[in-house]
PQR file with spaces between the fields and no chain letter, atoms N, CA, C, O and H, PARSE charges and radii, in Angstrom:
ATOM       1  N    UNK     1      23.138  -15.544    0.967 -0.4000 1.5000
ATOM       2  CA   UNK     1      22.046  -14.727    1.496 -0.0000 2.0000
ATOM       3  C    UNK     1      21.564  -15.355    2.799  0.5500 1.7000
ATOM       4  O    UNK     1      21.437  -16.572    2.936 -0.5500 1.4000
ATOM       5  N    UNK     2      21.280  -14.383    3.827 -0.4000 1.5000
ATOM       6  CA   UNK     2      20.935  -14.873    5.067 -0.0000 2.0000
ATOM       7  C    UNK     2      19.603  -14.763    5.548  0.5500 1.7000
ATOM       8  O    UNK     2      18.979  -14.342    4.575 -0.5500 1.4000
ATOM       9  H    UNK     2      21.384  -13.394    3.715  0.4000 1.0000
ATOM      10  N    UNK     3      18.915  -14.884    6.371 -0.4000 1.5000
ATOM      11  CA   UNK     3      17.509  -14.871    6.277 -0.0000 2.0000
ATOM      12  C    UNK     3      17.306  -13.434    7.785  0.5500 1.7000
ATOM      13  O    UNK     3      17.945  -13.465    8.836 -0.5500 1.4000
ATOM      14  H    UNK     3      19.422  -15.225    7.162  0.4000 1.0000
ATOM      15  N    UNK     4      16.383  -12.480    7.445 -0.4000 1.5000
ATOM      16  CA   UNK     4      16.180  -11.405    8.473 -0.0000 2.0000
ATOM      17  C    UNK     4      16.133  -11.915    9.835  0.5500 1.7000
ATOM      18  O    UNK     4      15.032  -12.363   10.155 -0.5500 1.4000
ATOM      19  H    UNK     4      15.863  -12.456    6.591  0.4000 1.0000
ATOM      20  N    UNK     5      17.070  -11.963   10.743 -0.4000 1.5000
ATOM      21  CA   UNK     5      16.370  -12.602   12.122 -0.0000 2.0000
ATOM      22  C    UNK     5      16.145  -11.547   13.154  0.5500 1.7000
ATOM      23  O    UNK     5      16.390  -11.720   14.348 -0.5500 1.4000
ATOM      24  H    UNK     5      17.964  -11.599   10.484  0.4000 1.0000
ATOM      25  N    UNK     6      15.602  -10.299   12.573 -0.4000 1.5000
ATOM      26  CA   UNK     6      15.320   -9.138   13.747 -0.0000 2.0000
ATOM      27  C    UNK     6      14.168   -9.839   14.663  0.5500 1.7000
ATOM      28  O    UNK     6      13.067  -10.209   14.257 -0.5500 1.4000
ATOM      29  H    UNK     6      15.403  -10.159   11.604  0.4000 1.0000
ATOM      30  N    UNK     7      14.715   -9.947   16.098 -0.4000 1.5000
ATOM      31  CA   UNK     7      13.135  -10.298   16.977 -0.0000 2.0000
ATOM      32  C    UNK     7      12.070   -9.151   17.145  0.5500 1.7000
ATOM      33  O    UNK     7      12.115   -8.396   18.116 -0.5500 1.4000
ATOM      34  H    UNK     7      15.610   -9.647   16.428  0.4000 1.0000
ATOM      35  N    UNK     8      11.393   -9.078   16.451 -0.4000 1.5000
ATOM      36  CA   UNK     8      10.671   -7.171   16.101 -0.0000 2.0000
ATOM      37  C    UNK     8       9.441   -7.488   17.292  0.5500 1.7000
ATOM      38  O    UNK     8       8.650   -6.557   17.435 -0.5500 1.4000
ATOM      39  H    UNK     8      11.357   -9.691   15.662  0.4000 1.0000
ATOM      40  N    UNK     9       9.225   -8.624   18.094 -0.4000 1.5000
ATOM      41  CA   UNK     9       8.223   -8.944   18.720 -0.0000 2.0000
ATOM      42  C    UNK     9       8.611   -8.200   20.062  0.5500 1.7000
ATOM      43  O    UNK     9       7.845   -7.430   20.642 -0.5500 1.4000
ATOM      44  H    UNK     9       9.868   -9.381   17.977  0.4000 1.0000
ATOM      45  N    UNK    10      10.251   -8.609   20.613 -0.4000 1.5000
ATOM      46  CA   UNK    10      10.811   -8.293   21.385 -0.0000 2.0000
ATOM      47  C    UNK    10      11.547   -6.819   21.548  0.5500 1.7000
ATOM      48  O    UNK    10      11.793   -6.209   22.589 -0.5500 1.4000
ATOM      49  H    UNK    10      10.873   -9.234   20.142  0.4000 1.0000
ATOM      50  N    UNK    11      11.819   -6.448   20.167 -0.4000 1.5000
ATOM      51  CA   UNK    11      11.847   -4.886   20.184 -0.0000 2.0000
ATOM      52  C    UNK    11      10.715   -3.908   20.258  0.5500 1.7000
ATOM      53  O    UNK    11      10.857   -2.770   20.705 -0.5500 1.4000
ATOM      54  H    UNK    11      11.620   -6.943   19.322  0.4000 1.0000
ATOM      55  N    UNK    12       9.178   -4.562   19.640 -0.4000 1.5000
ATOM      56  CA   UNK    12       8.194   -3.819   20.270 -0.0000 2.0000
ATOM      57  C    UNK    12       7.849   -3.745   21.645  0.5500 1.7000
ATOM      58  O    UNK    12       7.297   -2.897   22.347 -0.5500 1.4000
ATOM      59  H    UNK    12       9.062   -5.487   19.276  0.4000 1.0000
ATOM      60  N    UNK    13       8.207   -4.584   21.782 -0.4000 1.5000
ATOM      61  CA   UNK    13       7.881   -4.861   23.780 -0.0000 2.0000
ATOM      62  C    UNK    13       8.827   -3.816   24.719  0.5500 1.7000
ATOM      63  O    UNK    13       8.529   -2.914   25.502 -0.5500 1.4000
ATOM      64  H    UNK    13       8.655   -5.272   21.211  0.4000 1.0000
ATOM      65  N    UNK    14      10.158   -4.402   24.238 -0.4000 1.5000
ATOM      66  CA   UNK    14      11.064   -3.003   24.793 -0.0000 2.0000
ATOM      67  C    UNK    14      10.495   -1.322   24.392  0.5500 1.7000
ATOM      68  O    UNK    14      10.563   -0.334   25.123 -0.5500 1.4000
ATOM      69  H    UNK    14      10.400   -5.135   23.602  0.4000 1.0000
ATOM      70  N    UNK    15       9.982   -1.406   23.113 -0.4000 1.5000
ATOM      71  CA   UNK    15       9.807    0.235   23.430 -0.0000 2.0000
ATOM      72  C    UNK    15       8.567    0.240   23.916  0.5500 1.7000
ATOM      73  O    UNK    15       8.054    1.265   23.467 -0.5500 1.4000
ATOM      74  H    UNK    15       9.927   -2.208   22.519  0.4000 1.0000
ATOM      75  N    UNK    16       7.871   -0.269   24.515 -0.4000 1.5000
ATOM      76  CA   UNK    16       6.531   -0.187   25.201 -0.0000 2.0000
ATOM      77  C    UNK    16       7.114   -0.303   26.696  0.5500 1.7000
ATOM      78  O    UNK    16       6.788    0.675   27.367 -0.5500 1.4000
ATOM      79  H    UNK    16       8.288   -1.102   24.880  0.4000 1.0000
ATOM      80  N    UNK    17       7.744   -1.066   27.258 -0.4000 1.5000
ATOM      81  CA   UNK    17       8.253   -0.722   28.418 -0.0000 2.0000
ATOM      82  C    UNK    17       8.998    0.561   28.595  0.5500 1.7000
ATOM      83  O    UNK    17       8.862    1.332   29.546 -0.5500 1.4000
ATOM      84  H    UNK    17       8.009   -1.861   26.713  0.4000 1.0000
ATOM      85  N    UNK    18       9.885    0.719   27.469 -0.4000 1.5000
ATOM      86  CA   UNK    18      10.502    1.857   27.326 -0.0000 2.0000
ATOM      87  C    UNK    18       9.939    3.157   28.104  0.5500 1.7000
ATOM      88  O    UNK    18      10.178    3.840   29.100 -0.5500 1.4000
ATOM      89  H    UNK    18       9.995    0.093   26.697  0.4000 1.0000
ATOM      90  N    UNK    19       9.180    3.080   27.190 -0.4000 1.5000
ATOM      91  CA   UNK    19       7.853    4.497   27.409 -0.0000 2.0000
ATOM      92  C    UNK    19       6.936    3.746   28.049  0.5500 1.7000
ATOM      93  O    UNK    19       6.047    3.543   27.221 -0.5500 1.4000
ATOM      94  H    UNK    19       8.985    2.525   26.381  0.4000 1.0000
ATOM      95  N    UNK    20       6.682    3.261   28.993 -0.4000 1.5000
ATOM      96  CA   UNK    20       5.766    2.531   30.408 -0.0000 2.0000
ATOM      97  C    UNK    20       4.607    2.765   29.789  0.5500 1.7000
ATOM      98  O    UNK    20       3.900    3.633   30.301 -0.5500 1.4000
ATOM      99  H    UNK    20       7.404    3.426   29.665  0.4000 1.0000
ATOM     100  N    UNK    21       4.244    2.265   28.890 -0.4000 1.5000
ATOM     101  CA   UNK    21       3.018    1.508   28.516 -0.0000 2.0000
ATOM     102  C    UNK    21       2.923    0.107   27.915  0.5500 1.7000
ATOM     103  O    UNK    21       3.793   -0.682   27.547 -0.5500 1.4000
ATOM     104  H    UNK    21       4.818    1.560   28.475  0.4000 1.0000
ATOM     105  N    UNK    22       1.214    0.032   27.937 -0.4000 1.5000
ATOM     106  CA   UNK    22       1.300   -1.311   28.371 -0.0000 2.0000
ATOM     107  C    UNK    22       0.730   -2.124   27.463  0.5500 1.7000
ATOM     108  O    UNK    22       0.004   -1.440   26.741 -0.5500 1.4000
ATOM     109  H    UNK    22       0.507    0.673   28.236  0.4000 1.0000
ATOM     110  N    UNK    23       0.709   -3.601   27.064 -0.4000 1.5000
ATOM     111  CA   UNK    23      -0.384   -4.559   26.313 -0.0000 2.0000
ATOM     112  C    UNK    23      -1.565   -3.876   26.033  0.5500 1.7000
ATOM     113  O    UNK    23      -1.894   -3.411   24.942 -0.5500 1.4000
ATOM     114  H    UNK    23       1.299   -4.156   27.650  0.4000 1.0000
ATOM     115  N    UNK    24      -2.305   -3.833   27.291 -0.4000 1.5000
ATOM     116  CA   UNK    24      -3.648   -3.490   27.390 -0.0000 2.0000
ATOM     117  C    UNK    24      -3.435   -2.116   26.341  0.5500 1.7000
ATOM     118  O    UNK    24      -4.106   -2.113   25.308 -0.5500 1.4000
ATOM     119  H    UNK    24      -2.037   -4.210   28.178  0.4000 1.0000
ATOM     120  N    UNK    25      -2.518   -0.974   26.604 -0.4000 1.5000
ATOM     121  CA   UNK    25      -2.621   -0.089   25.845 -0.0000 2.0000
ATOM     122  C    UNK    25      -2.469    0.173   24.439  0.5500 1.7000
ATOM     123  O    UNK    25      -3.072    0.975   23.726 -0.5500 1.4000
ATOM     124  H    UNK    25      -1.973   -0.976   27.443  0.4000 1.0000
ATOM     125  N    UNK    26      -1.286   -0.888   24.088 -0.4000 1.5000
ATOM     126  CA   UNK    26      -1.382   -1.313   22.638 -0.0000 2.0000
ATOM     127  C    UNK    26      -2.263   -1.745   21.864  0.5500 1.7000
ATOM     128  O    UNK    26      -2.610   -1.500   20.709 -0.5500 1.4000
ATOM     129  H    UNK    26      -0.796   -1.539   24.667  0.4000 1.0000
ATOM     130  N    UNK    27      -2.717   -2.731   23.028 -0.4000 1.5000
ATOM     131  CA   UNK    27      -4.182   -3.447   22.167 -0.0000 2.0000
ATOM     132  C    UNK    27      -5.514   -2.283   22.081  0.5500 1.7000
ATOM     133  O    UNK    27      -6.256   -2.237   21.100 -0.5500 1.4000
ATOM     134  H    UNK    27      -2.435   -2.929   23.967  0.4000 1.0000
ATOM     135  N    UNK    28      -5.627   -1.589   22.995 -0.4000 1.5000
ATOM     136  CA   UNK    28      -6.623   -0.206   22.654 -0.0000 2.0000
ATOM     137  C    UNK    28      -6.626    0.434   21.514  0.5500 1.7000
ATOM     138  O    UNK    28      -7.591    0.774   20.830 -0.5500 1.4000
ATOM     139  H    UNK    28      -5.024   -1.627   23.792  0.4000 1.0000
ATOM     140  N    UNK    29      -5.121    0.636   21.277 -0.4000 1.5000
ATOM     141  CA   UNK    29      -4.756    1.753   20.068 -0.0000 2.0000
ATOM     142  C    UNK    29      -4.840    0.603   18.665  0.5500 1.7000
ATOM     143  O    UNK    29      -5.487    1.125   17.757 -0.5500 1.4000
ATOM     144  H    UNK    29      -4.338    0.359   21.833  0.4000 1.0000
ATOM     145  N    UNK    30      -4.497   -0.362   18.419 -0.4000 1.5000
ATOM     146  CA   UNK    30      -4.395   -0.817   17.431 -0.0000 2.0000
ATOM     147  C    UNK    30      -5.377   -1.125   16.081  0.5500 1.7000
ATOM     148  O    UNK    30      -5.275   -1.263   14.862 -0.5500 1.4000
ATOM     149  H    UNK    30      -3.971   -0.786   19.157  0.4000 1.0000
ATOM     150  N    UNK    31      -6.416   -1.134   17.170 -0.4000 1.5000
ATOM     151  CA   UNK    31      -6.510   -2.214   17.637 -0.0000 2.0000
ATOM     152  C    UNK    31      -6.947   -3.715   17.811  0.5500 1.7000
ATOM     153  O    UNK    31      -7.663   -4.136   16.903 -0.5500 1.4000
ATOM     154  H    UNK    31      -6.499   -1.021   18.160  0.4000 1.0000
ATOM     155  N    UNK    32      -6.562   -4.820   19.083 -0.4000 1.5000
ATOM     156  CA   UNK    32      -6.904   -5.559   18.580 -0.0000 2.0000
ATOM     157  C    UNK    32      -7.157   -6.142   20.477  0.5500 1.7000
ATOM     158  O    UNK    32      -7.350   -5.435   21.466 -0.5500 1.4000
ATOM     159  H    UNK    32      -5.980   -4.478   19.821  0.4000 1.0000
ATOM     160  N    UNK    33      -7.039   -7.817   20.360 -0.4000 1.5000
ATOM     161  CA   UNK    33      -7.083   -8.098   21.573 -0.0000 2.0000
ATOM     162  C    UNK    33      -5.249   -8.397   22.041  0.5500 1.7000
ATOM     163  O    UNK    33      -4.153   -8.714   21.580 -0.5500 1.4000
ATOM     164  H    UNK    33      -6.882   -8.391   19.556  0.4000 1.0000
ATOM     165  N    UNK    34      -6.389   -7.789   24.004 -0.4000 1.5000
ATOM     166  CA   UNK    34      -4.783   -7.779   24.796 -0.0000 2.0000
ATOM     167  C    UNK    34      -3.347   -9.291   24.915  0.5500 1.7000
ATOM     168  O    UNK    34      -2.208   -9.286   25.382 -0.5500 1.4000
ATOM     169  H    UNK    34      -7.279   -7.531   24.379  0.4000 1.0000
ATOM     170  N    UNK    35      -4.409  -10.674   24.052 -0.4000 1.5000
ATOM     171  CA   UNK    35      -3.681  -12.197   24.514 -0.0000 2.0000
ATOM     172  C    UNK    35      -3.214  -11.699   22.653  0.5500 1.7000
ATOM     173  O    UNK    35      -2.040  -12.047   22.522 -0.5500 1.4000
ATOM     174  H    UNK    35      -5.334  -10.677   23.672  0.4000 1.0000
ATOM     175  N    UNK    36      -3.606  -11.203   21.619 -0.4000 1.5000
ATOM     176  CA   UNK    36      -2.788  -10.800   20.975 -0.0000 2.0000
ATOM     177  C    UNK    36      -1.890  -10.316   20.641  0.5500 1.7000
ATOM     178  O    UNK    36      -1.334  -10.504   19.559 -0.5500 1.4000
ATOM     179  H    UNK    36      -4.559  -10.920   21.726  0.4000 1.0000
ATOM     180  N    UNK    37      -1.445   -9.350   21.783 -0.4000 1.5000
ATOM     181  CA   UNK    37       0.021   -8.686   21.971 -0.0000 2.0000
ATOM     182  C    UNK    37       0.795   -9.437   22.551  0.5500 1.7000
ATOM     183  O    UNK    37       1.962   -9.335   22.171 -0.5500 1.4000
ATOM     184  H    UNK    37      -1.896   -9.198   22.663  0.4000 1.0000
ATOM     185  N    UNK    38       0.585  -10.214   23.391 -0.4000 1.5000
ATOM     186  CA   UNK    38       1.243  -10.941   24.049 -0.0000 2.0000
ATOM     187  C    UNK    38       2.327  -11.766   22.868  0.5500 1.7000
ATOM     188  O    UNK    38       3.528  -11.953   22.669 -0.5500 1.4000
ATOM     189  H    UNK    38      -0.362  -10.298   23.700  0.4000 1.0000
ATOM     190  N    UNK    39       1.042  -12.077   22.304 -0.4000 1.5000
ATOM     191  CA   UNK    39       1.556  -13.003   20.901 -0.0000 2.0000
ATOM     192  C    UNK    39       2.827  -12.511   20.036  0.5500 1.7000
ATOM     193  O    UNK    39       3.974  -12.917   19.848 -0.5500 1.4000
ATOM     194  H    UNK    39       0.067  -11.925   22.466  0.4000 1.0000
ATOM     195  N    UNK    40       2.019  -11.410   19.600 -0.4000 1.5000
ATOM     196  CA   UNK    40       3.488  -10.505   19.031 -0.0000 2.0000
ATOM     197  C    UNK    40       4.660   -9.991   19.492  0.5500 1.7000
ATOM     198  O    UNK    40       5.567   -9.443   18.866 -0.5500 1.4000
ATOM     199  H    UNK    40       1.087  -11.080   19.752  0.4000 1.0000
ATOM     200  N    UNK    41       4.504  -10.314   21.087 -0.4000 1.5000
ATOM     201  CA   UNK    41       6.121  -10.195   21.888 -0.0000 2.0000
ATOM     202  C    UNK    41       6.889  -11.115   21.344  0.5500 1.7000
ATOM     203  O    UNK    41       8.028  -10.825   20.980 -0.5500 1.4000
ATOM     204  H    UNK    41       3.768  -10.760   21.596  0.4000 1.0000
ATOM     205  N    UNK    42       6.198  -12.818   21.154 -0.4000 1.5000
ATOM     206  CA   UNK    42       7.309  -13.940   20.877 -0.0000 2.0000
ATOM     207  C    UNK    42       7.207  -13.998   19.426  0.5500 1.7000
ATOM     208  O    UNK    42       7.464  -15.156   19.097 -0.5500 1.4000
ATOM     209  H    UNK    42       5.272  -13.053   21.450  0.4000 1.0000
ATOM     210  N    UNK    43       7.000  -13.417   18.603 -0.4000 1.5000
ATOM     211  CA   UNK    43       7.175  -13.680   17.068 -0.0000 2.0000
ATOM     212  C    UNK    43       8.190  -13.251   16.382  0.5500 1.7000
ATOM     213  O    UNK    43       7.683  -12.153   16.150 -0.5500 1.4000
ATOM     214  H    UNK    43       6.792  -12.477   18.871  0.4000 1.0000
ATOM     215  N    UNK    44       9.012  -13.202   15.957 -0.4000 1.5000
ATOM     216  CA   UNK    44      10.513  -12.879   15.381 -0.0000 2.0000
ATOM     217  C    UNK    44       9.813  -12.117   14.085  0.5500 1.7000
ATOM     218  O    UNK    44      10.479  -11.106   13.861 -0.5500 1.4000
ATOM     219  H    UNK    44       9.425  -14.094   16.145  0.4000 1.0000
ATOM     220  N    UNK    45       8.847  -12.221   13.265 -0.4000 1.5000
ATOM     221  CA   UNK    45       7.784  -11.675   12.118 -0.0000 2.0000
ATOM     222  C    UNK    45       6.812  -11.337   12.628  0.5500 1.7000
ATOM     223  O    UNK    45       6.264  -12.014   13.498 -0.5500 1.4000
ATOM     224  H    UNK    45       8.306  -13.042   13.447  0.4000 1.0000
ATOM     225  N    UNK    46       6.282   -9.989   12.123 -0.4000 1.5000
ATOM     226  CA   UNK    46       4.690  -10.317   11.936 -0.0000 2.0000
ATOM     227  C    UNK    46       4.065   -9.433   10.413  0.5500 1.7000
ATOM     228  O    UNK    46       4.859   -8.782    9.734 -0.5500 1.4000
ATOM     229  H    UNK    46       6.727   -9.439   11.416  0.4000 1.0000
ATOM     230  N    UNK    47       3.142   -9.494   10.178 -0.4000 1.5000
ATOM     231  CA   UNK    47       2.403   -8.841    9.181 -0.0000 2.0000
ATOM     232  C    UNK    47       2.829   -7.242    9.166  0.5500 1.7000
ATOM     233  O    UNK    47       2.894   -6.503   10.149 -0.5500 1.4000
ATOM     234  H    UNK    47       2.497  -10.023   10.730  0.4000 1.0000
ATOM     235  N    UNK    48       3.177   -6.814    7.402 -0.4000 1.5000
ATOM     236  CA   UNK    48       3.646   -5.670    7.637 -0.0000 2.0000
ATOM     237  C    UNK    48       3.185   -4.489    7.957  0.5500 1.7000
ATOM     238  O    UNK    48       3.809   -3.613    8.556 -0.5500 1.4000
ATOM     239  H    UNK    48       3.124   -7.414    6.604  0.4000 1.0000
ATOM     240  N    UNK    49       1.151   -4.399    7.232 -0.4000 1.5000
ATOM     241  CA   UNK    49       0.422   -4.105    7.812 -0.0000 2.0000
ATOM     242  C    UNK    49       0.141   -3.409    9.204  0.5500 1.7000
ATOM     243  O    UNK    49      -0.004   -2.231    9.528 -0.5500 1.4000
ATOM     244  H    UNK    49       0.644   -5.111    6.745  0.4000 1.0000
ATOM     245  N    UNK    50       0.116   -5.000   10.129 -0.4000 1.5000
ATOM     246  CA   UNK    50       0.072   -4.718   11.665 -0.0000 2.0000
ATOM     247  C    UNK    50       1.532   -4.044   11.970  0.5500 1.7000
ATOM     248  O    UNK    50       1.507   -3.309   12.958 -0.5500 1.4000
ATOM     249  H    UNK    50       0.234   -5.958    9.866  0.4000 1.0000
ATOM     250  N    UNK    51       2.587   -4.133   11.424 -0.4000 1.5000
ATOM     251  CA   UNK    51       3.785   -3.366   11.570 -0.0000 2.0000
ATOM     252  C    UNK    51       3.663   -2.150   11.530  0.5500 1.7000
ATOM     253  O    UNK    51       3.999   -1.347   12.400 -0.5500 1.4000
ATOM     254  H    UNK    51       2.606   -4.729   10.622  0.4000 1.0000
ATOM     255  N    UNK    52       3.155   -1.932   10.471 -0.4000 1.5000
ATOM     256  CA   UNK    52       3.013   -0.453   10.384 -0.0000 2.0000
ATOM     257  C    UNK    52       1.885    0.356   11.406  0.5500 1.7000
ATOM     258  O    UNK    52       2.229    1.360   12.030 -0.5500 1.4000
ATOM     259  H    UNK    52       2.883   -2.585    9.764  0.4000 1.0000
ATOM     260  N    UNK    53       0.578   -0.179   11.488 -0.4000 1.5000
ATOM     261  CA   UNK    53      -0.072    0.213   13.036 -0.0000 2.0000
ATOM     262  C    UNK    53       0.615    0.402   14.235  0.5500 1.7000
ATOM     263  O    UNK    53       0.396    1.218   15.130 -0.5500 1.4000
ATOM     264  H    UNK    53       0.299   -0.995   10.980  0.4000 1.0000
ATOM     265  N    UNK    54       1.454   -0.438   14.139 -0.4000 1.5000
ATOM     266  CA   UNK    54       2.121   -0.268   15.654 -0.0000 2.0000
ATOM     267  C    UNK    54       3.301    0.943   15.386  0.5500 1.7000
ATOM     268  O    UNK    54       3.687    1.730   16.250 -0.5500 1.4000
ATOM     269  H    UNK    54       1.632   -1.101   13.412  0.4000 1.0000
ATOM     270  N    UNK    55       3.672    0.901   14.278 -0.4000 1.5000
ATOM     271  CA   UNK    55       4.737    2.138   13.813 -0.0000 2.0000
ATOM     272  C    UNK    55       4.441    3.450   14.390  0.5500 1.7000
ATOM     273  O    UNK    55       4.973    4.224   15.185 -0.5500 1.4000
ATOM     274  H    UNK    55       3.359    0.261   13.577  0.4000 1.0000
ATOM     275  N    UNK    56       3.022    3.377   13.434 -0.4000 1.5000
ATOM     276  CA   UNK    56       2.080    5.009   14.071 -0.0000 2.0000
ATOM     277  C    UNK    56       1.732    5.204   15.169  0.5500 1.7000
ATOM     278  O    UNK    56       1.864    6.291   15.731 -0.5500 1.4000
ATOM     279  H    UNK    56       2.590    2.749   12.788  0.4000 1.0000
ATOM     280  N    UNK    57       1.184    4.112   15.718 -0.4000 1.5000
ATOM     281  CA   UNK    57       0.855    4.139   17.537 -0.0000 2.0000
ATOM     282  C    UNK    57       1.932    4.783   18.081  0.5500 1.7000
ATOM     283  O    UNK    57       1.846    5.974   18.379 -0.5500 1.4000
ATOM     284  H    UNK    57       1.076    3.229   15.261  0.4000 1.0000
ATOM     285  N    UNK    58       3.286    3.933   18.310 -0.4000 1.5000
ATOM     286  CA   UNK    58       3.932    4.482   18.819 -0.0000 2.0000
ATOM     287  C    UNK    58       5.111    5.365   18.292  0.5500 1.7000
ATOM     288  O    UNK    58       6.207    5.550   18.820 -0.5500 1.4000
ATOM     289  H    UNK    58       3.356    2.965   18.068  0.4000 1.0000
ATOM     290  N    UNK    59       4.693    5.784   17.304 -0.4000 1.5000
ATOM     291  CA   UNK    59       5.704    6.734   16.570 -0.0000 2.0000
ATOM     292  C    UNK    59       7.550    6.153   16.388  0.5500 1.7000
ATOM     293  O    UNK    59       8.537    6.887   16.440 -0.5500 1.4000
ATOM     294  H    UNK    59       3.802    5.634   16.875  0.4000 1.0000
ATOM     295  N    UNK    60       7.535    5.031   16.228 -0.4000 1.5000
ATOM     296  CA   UNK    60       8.808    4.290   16.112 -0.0000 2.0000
ATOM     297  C    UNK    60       8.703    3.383   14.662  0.5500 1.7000
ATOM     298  O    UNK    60       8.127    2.334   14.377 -0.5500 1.4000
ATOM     299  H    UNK    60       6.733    4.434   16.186  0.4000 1.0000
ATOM     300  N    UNK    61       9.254    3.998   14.171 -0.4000 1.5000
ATOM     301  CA   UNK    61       9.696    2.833   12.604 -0.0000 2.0000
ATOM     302  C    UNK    61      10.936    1.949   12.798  0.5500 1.7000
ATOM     303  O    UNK    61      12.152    2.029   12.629 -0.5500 1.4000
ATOM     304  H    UNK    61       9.722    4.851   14.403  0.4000 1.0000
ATOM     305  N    UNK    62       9.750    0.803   13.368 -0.4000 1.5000
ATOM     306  CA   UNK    62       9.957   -0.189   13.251 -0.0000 2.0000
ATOM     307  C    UNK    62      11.110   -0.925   11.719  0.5500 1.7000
ATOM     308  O    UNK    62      12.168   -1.528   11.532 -0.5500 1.4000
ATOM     309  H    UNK    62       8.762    0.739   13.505  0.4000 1.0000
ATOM     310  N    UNK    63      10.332   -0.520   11.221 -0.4000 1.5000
ATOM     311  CA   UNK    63      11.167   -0.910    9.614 -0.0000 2.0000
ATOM     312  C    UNK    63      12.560   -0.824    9.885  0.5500 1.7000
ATOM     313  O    UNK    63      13.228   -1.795    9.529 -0.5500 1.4000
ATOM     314  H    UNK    63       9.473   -0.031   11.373  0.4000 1.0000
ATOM     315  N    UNK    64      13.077    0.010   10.371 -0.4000 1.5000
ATOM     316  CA   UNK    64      14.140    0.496   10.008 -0.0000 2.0000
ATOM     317  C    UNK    64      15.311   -0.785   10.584  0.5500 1.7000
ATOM     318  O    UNK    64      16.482   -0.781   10.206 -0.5500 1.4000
ATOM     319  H    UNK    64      12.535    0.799   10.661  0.4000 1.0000
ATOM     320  N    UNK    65      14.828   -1.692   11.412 -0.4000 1.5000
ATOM     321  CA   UNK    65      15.697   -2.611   11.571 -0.0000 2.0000
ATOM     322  C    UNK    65      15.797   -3.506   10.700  0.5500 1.7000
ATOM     323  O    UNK    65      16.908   -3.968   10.442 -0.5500 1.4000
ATOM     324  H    UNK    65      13.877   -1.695   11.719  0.4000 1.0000
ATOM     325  N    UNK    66      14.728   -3.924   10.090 -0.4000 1.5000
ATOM     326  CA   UNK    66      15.225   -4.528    8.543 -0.0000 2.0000
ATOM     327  C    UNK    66      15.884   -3.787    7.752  0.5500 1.7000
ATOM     328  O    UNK    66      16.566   -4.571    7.091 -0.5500 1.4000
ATOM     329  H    UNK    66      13.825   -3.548   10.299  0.4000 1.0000
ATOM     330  N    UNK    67      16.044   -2.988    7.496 -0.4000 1.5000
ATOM     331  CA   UNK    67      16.673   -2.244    6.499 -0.0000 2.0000
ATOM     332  C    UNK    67      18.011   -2.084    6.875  0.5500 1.7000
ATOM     333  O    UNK    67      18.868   -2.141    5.993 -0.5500 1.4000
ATOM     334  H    UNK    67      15.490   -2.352    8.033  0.4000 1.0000
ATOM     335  N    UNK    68      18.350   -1.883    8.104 -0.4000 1.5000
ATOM     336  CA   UNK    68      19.802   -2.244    8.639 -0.0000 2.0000
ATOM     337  C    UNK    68      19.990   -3.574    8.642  0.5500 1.7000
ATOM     338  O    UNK    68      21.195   -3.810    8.733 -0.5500 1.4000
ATOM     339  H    UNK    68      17.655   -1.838    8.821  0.4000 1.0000
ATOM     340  N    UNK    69      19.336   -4.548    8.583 -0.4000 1.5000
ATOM     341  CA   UNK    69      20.145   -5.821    8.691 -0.0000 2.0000
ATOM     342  C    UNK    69      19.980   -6.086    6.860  0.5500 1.7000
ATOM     343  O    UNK    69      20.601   -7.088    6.504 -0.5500 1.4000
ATOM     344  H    UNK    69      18.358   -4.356    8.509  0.4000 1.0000
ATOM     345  N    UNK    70      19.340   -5.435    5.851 -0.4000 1.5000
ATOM     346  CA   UNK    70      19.754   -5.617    4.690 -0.0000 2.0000
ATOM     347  C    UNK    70      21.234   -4.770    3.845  0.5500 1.7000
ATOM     348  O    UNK    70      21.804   -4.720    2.755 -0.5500 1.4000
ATOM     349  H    UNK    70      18.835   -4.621    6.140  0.4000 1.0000
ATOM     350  N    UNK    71      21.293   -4.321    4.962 -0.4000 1.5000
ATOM     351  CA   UNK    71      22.743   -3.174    4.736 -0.0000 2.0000
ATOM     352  C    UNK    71      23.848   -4.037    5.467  0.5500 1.7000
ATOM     353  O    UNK    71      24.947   -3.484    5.431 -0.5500 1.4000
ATOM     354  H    UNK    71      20.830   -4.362    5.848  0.4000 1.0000
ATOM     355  N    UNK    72      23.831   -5.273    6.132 -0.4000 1.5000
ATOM     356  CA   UNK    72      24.862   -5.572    6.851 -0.0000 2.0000
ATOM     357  C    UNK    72      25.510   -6.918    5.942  0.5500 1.7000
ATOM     358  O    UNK    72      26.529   -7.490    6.328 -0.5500 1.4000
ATOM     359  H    UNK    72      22.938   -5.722    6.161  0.4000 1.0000
């Protein structure tokens, strides 16, 4: 058994650039503070909770990359 190493910090960041929005805007919607997002760019984990907020914000399930790397 291998341990999940999705960087989900760095895939939220990409779809926020993706769709050209920003920290500041994440942290509005979430929310929380803007040196907090920052945070969650470099975290390889975070709370599933706050996972799921950011899911709905930006309408991207997130999840779904764990669930592919439990299928691999």
């Amino acid at each position: 058994m291998h341990a999940i190493m999705v960087p989900i910090g760095k895939l939220i960041k990409d779809i926020l650039d993706e769709r050209g929005l920003t920290a500041t805007w994440l942290a509005d919607k979430i929310p929380c503070g803007r040196a907090n997002i920052y945070k969650i760019f470099n975290k390889n984990s975070i709370d599933t909770e706050l996972l799921l907020r950011i899911c709905i914000v930006l309408e991207h399930d997130f999840f779904k990359y764990y669930s592919q790397e439990m299928k691999e």
